[in-house]
NUTI-883750 format. One record per atom (N, C-alpha, C): residue number from 0; residue in one letter; y, z, x. Coordinates in steps of 0.1 Angstrom, whole numbers. Layout:
residues N
- NUM;A;Y;Z;X
...
//
This chain:
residues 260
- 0;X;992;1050;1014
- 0;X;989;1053;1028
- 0;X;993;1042;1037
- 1;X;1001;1029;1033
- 1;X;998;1022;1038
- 1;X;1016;1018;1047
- 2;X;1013;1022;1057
- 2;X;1031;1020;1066
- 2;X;1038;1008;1062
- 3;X;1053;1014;1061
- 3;X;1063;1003;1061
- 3;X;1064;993;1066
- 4;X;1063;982;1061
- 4;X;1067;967;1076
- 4;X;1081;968;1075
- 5;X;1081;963;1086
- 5;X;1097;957;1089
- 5;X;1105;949;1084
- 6;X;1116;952;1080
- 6;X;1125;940;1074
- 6;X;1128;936;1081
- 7;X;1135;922;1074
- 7;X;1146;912;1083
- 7;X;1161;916;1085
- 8;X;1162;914;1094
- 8;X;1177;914;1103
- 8;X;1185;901;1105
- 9;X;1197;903;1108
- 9;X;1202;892;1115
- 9;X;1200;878;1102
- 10;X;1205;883;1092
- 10;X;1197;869;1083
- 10;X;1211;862;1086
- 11;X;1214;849;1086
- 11;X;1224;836;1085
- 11;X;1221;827;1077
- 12;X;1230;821;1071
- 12;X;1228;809;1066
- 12;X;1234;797;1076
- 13;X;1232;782;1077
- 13;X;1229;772;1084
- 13;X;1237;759;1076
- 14;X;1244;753;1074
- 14;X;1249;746;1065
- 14;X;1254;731;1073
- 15;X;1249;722;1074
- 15;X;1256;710;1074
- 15;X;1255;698;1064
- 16;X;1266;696;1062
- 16;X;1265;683;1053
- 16;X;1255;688;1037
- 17;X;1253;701;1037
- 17;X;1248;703;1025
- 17;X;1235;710;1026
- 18;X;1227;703;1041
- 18;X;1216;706;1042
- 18;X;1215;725;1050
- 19;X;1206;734;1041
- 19;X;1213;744;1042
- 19;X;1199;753;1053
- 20;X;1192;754;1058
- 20;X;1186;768;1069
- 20;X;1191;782;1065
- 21;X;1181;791;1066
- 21;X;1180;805;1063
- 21;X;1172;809;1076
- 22;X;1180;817;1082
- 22;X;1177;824;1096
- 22;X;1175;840;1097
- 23;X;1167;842;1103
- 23;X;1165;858;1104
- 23;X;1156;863;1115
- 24;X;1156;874;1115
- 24;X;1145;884;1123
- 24;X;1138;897;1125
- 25;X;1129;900;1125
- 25;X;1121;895;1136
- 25;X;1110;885;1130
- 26;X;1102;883;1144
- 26;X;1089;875;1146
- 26;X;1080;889;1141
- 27;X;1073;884;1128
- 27;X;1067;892;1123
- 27;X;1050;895;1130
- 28;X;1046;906;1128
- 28;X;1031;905;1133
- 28;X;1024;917;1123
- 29;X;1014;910;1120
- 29;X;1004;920;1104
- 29;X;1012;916;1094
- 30;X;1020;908;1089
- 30;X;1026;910;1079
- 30;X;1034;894;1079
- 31;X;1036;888;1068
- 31;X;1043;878;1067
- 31;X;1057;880;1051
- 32;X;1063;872;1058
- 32;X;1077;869;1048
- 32;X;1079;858;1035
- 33;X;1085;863;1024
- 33;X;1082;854;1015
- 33;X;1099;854;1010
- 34;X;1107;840;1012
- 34;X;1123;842;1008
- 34;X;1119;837;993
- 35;X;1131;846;990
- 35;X;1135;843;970
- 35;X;1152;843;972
- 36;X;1153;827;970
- 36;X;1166;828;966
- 36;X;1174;831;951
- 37;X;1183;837;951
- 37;X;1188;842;935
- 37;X;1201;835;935
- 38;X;1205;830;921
- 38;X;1221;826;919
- 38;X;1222;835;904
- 39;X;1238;834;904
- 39;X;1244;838;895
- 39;X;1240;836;884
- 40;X;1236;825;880
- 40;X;1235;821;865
- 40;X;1224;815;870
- 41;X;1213;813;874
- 41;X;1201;805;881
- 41;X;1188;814;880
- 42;X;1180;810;878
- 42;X;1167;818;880
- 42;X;1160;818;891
- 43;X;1157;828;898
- 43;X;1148;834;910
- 43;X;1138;828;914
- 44;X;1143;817;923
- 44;X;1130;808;935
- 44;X;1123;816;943
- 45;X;1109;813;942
- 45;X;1107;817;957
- 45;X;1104;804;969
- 46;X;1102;805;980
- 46;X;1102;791;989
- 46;X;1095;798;1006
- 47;X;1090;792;1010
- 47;X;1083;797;1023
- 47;X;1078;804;1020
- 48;X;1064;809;1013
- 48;X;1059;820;1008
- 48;X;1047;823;1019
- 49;X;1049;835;1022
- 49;X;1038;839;1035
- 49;X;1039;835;1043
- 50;X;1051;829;1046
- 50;X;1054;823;1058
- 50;X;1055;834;1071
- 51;X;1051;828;1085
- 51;X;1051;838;1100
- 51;X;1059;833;1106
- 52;X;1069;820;1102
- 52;X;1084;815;1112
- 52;X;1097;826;1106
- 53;X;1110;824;1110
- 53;X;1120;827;1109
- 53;X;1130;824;1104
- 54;X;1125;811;1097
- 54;X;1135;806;1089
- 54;X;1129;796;1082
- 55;X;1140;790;1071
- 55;X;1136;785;1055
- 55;X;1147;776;1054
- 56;X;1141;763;1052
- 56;X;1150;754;1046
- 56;X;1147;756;1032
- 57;X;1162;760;1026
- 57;X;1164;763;1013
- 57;X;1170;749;1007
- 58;X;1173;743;1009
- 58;X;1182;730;1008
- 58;X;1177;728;991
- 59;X;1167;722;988
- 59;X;1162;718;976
- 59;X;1161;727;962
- 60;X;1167;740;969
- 60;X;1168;747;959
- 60;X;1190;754;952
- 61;X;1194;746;962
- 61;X;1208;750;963
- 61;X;1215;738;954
- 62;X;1208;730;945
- 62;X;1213;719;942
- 62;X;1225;722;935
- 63;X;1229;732;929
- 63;X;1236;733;922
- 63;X;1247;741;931
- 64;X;1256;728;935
- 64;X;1263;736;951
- 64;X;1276;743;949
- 65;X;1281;744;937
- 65;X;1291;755;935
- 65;X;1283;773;930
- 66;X;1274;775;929
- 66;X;1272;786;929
- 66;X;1271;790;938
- 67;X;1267;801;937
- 67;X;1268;814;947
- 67;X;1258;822;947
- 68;X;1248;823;957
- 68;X;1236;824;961
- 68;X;1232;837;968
- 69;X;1225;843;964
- 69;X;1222;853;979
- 69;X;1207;855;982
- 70;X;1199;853;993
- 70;X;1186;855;995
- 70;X;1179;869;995
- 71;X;1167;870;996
- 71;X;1160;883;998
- 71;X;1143;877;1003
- 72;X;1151;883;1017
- 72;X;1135;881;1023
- 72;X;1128;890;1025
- 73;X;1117;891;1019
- 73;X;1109;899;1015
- 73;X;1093;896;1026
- 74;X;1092;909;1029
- 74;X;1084;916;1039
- 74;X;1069;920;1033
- 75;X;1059;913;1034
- 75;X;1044;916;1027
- 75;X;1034;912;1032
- 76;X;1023;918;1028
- 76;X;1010;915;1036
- 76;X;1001;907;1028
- 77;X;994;902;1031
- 77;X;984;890;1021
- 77;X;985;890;1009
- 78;X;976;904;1008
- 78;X;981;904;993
- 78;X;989;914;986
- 79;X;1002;914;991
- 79;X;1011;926;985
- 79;X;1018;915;978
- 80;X;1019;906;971
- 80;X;1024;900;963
- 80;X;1011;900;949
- 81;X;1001;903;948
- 81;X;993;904;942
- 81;X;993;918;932
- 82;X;998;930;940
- 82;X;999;940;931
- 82;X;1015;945;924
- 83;X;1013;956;923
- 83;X;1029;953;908
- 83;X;1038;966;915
- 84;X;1034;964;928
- 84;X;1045;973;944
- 84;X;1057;966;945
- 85;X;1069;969;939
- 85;X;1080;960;950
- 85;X;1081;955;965
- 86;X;1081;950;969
- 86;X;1078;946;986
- 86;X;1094;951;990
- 87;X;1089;957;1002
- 87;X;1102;957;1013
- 87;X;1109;941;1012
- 88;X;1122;941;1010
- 88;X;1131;935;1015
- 88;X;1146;932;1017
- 89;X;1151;926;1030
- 89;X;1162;924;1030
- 89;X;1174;918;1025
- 90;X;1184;915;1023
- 90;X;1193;910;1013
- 90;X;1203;903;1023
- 91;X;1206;889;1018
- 91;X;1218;882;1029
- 91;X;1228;884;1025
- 92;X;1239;878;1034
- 92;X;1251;876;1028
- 92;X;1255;866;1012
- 93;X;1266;867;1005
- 93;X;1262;857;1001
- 93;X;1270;841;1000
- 94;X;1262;829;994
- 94;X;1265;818;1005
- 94;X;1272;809;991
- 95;X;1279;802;992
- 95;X;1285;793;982
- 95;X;1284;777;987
- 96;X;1273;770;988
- 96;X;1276;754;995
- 96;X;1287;747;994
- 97;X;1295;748;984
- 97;X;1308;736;981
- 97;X;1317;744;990
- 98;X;1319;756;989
- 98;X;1330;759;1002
- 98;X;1328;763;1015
- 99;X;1314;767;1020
- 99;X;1309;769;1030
- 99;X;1300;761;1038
- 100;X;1292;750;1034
- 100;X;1286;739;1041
- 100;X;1295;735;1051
- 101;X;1293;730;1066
- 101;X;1304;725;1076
- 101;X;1298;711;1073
- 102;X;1314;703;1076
- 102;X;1313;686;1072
- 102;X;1305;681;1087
- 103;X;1298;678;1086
- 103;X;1294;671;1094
- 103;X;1304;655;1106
- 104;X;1298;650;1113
- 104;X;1307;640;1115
- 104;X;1308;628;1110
- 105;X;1321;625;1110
- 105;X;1320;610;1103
- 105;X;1313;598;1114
- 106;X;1312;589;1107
- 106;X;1304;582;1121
- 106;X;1315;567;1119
- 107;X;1315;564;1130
- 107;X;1334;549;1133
- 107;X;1320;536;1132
- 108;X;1324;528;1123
- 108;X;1321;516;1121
- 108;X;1327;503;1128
- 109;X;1338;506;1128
- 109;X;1347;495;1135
- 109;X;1360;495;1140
- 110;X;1368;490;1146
- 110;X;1381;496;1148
- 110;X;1382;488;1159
- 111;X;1402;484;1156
- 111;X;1403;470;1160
- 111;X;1418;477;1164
- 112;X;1423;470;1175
- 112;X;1439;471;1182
- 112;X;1443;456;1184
- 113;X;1454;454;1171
- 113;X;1455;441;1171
- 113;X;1475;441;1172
- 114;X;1479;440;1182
- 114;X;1496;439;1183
- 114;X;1498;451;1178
- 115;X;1505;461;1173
- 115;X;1510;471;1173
- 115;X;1501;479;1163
- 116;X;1491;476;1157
- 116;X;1482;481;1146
- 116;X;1469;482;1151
- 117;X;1467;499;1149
- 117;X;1449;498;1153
- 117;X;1449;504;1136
- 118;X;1430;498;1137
- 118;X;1427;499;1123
- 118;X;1408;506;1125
- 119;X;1409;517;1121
- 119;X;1397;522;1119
- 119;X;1393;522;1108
- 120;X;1372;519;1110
- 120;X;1368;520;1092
- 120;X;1355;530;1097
- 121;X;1356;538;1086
- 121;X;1342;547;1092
- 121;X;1335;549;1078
- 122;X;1322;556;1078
- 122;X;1313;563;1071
- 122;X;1314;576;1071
- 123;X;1310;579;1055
- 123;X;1312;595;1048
- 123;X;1295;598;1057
- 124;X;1294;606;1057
- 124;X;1284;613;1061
- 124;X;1273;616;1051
- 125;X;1260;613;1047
- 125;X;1256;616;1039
- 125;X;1248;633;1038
- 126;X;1245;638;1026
- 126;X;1236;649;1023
- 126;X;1224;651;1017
- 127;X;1215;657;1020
- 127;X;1200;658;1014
- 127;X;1199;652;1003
- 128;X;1210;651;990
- 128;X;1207;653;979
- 128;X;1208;636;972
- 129;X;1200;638;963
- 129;X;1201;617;958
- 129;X;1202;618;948
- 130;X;1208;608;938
- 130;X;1211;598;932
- 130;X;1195;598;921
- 131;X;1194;597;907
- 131;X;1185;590;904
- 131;X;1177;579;905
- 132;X;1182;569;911
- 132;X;1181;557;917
- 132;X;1176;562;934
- 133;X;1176;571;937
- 133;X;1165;576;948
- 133;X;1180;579;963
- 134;X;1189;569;963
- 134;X;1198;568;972
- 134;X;1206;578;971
- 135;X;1210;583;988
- 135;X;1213;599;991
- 135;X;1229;596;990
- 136;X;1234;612;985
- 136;X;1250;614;978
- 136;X;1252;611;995
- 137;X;1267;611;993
- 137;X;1274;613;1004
- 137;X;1285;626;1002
- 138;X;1288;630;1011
- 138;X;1300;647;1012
- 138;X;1309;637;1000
- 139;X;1317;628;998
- 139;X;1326;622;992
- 139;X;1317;624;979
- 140;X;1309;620;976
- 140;X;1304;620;961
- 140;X;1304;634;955
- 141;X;1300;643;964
- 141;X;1302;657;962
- 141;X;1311;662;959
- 142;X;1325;657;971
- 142;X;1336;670;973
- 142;X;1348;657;964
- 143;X;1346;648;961
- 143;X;1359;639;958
- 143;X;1369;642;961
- 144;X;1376;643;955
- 144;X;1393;642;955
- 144;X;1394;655;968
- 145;X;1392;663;969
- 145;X;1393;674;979
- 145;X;1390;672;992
- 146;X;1381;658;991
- 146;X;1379;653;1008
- 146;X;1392;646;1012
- 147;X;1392;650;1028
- 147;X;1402;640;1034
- 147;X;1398;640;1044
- 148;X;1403;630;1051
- 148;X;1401;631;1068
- 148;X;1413;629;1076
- 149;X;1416;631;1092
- 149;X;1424;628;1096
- 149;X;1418;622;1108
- 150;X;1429;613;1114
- 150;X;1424;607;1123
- 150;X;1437;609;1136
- 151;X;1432;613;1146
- 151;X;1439;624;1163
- 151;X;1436;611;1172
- 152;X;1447;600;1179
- 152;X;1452;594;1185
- 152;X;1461;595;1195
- 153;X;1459;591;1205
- 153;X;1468;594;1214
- 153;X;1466;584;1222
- 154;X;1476;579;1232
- 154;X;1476;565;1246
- 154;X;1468;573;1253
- 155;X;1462;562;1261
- 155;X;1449;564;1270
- 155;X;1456;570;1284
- 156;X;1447;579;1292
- 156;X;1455;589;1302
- 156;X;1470;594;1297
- 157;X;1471;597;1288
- 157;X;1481;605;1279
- 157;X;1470;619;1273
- 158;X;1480;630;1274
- 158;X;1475;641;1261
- 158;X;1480;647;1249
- 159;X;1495;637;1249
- 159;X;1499;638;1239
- 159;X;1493;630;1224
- 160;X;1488;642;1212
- 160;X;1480;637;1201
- 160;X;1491;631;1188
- 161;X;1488;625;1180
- 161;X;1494;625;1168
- 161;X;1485;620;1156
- 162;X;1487;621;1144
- 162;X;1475;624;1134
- 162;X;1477;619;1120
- 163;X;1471;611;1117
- 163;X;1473;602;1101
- 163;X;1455;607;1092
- 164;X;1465;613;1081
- 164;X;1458;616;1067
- 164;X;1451;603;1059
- 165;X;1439;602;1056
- 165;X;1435;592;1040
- 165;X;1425;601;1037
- 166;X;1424;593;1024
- 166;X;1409;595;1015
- 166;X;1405;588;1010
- 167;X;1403;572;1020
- 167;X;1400;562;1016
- 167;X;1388;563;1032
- 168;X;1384;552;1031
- 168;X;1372;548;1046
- 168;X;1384;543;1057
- 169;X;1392;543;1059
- 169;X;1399;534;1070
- 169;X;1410;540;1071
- 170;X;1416;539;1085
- 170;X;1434;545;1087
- 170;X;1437;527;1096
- 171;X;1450;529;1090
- 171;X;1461;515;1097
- 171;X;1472;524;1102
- 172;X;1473;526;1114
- 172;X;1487;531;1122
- 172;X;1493;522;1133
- 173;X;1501;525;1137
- 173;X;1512;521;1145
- 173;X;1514;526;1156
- 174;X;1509;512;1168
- 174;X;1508;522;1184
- 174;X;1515;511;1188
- 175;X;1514;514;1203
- 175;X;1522;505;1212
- 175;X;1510;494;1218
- 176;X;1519;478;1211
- 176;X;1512;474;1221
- 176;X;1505;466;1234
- 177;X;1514;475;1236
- 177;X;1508;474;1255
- 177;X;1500;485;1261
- 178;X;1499;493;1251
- 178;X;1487;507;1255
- 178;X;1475;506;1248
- 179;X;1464;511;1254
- 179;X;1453;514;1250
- 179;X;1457;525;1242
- 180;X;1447;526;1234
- 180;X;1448;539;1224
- 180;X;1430;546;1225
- 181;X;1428;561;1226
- 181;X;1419;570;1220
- 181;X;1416;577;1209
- 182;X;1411;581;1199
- 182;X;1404;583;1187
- 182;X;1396;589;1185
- 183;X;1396;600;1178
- 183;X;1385;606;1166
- 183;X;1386;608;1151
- 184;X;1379;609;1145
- 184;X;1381;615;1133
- 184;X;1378;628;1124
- 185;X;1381;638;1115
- 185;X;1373;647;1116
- 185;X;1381;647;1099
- 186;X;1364;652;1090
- 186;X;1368;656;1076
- 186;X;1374;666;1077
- 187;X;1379;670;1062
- 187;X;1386;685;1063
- 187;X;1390;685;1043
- 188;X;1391;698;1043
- 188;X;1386;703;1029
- 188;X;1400;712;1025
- 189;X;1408;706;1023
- 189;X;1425;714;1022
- 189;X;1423;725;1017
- 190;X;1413;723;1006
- 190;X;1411;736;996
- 190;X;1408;748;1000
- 191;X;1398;749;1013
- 191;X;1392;757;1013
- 191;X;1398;767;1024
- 192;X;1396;781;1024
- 192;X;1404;791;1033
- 192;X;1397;794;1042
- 193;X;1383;788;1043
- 193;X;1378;786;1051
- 193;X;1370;774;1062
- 194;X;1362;770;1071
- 194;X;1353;759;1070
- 194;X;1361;749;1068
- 195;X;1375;752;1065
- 195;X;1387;736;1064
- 195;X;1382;725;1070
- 196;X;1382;723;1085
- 196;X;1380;716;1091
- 196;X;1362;709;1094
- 197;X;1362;699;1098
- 197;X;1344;693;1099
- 197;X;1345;696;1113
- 198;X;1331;687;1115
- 198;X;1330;681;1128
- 198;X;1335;667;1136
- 199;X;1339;669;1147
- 199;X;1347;658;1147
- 199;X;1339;643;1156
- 200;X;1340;634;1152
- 200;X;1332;619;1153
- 200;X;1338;617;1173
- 201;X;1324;611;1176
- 201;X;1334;611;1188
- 201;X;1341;603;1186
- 202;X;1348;604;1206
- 202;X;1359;597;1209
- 202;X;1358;586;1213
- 203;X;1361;571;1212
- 203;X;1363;561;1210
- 203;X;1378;554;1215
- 204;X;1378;547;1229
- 204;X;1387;542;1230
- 204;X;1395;527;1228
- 205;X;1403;520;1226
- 205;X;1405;507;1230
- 205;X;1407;495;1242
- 206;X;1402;489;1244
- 206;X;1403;481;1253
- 206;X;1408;470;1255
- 207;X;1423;469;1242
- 207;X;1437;454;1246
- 207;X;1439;455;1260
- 208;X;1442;448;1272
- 208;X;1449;447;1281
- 208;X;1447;451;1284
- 209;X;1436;458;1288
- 209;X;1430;473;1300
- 209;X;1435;467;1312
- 210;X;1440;471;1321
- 210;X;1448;468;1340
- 210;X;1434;477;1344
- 211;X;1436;474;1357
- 211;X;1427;485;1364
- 211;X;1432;496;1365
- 212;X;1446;498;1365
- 212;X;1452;510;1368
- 212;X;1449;521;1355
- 213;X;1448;511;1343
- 213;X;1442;521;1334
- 213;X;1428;528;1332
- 214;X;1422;515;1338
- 214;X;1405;522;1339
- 214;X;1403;529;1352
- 215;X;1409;529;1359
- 215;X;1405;540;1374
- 215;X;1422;547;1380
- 216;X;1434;548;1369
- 216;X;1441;555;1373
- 216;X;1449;552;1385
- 217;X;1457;562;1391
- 217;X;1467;563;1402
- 217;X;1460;563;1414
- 218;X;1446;564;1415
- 218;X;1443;565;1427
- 218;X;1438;545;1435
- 219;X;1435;541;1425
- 219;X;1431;524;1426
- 219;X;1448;522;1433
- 220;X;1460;527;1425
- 220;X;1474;522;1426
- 220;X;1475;525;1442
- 221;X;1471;534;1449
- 221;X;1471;539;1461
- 221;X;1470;536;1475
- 222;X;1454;531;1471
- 222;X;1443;523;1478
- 222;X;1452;512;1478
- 223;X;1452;502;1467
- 223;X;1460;490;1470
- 223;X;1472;489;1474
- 224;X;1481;500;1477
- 224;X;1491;502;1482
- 224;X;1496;503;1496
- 225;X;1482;513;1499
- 225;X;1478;512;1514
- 225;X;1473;500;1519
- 226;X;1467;494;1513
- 226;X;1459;484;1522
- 226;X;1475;471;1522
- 227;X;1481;468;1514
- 227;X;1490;458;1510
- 227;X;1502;463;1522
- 228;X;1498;474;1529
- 228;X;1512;484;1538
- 228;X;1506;475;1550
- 229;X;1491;480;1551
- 229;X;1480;475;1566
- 229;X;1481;461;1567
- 230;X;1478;453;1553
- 230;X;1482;439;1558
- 230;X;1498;433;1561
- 231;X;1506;442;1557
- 231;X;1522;433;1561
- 231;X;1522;438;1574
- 232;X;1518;450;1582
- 232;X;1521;453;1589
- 232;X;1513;446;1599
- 233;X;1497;441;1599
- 233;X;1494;435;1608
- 233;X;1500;419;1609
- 234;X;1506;413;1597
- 234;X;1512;402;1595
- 234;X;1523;401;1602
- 235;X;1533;411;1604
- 235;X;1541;410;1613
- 235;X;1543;415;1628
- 236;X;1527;423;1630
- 236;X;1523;427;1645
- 236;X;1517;421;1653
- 237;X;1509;412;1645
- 237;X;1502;405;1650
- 237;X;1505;391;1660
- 238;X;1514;387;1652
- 238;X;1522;375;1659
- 238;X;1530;377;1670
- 239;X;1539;392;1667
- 239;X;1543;394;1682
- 239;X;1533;397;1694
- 240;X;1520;403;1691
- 240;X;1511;405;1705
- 240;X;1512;395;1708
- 241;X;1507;382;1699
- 241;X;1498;375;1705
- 241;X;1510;363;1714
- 242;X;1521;366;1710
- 242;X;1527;360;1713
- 242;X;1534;365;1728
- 243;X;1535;380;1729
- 243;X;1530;381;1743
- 243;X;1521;378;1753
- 244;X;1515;377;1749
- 244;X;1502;376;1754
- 244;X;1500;362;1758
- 245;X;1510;351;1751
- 245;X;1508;342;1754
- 245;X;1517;337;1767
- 246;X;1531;343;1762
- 246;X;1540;344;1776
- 246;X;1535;349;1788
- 247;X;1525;361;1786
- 247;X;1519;367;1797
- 247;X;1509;355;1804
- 248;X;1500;353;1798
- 248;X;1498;343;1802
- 248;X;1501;329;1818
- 249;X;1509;328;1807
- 249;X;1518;312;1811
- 249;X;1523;316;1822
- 250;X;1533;332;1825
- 250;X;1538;336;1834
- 250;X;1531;336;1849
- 251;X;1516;335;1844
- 251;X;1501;344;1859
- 251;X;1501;327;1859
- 252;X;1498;321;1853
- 252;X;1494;305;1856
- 252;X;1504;300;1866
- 253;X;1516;301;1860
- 253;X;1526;294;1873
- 253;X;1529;302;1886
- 254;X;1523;318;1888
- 254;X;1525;323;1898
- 254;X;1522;316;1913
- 255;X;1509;309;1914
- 255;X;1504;301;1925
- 255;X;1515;294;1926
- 256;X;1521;284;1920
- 256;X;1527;274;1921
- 256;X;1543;279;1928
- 257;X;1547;292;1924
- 257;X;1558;292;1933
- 257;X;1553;298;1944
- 258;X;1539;298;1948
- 258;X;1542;306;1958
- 258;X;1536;295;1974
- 259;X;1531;285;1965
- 259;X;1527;274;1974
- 259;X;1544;264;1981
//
């Protein structure tokens, strides 16, 4: 006798850098949700159990990030886990961490424009998961040889980009040096036919030789143009007034005099 609750909708998975979110809906009311994640070859977790939010960090249970996962959030009342009723529930997509997690950003440590060579060094981004020794993996420890990054430069007030590949912490390229140079960097997963690309680190510029005209552009060039127009011109107006003015003068002084 006892009415259907409502399943979940809208389920997603959440993925950065490893760390993984389970999303859904609705906001339940009389009734709470209990997620069981299942893998291929894994045995059946459950996690958030009786929970009344909308979502589940699964992360601690995905450790094994080349499988392939699918949730079931299951719809129950106190104690409908107590009796031997299957509970209403819904089924996700399903999620694989090693080719679906998005790379997070790298973060720039240092980076130098020294004569015709800028030199960036950055950090892997790290993920939930640690090391026996207690210290957290980084995406590189995970994805190895399949990581790469690239790094998108271009001259400052320019929009033209150009783009150097490693799989080491640092790029050494070749700019001009009499220009500033701009920078990001973004991971990227060749392998994958999806998710390829990360997130990208901000942008970061250099500051060899900055002019003013580079930090405030064509319109600084203008201003000083005009004003450098106003001073030649009163430089050479000025001398003729006054030099009327002086003749004028001299001319009214001697008037009495011829006429005495």
């Amino acid at each position: 006798g006892t009415p259907e609750l409502p399943t979940a909708v809208n389920i997603t998975w959440s993925s950065i850098n490893f760390k993984t979110i389970l999303q859904w809906q609705p906001k339940p009311s009389g009734y709470f949700y209990t997620v069981e994640i299942h893998g291929q070859t894994s045995d059946t977790k459950k996690k958030c159990i009786l929970t009344t939010e909308t979502e589940c960090d699964v992360t601690d249970l995905l450790r094994n990030v080349r499988e392939t996962y699918t949730a079931h959030i299951l719809s129950v009342t106190s104690s409908g886990m107590d009796n031997f009723e299957v509970p209403l529930y819904a089924v996700s997509e399903k999620f694989t961490p090693y080719s679906q997690t998005v790379l997070g950003k790298p973060e720039i440590k240092n980076y130098t424009q020294k004569g015709s060579k800028l030199n960036v060094v950055f950090q892997d981004p790290l993920t939930p998961y640690t090391f026996p020794n207690g210290n957290f993996q980084s995406i590189r420890d995970i994805f190895q040889h399949d990581l790469e990054y690239k790094l998108y430069y271009w001259k400052d007030q320019s929009s033209g980009k150009k783009d150097a590949t490693t799989k080491s912490h640092k790029f050494e390229v070749s700019v001009d040096s009499t220009k500033n140079y701009c920078f990001y960097i973004q991971g990227t997963i060749p392998s994958r036919r999806e998710n390829r690309n990360g997130q990208e680190s901000m942008v970061l510029c250099t500051s060899v030789g900055r002019s003013i005209l580079d930090e405030y552009g064509a319109e600084v060039f203008i201003i000083i143009a005009v004003i450098a127009i106003v001073v030649i011109t009163l430089a050479i107006v000025l001398p003729v007034i006054l030099c009327k003015r002086k003749k004028a003068k001299a001319a009214r002084e001697k008037e009495p005099l011829n006429g005495v």
